[in-house]
N, C-alpha and C positions, 0 to 999 in steps of 0.2 A: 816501668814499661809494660812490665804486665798485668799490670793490673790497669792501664790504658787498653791494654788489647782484651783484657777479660770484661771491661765496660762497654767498648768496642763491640762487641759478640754479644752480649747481653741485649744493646739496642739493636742490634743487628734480629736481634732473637723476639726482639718484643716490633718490629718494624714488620717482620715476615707473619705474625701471628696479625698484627692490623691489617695486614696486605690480604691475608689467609678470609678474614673477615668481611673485607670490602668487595673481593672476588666473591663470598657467597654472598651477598646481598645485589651484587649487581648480578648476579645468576636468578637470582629468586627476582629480580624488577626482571630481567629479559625473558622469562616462564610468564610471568603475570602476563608482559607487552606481548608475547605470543597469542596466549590464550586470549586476550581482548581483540589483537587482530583476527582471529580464529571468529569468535562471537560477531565482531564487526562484518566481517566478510558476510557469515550469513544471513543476519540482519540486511546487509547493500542488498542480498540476494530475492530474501524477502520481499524490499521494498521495489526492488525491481517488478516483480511479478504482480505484486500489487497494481502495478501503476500499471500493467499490462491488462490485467483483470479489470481495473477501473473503466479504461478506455475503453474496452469489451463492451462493459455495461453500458457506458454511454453513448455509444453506438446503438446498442441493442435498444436502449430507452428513446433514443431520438425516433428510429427504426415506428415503437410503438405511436410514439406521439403520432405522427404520421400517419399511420392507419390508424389512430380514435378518430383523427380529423376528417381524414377519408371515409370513415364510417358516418361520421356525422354531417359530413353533406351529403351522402349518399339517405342516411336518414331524413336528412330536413327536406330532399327533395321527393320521397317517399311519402315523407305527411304531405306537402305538398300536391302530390298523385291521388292520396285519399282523399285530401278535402276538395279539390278537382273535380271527381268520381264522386263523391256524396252531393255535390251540388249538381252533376249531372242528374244524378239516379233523382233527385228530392225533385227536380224541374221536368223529368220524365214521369215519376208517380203524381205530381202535383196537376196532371190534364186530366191522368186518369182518375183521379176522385173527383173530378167536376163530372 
């Protein structure tokens, strides 16, 4: 009988030392899962801001396209005003040399 109960105590002894074992590695995975949720979070944070900043941009680039094209009808219609006024002035000098 006692040496059923000293075998007994033995596993009991070698169960509590695997238990011992299991409890730190599932502490060292929930450290790790921490710190990745840690990493992850400011990563989301990141790409949050990104996409806030992107959107900015795109705004801002439509924003430009806008005024180049505004500019360049305002140009086209400018050369247009020149070659207008050069054909005035060339049909105004053009009596006065005869």
């Amino acid at each position: 009988h006692e040496q059923l109960l000293k075998m007994m105590e033995e596993r009991m002894m070698d169960v509590e030392q695997k238990l011992r074992l299991v409890k730190r590695l599932l502490q060292d995975k929930v450290n790790q899962l921490k710190e990745q949720l840690s990493k992850n979070t400011k990563a989301d944070a990141m790409v949050k801001d990104l996409y806030v900043e992107n959107a900015q941009l795109l705004k801002a680039l439509e924003m430009t396209e806008q005024r180049q094209k505004t500019a360049e009808k305002k140009n086209y219609l400018l050369e247009e005003k020149i070659a207008n006024l050069n054909k005035i002035v060339k049909n105004l000098a053009s009596p006065s040399f005869n």
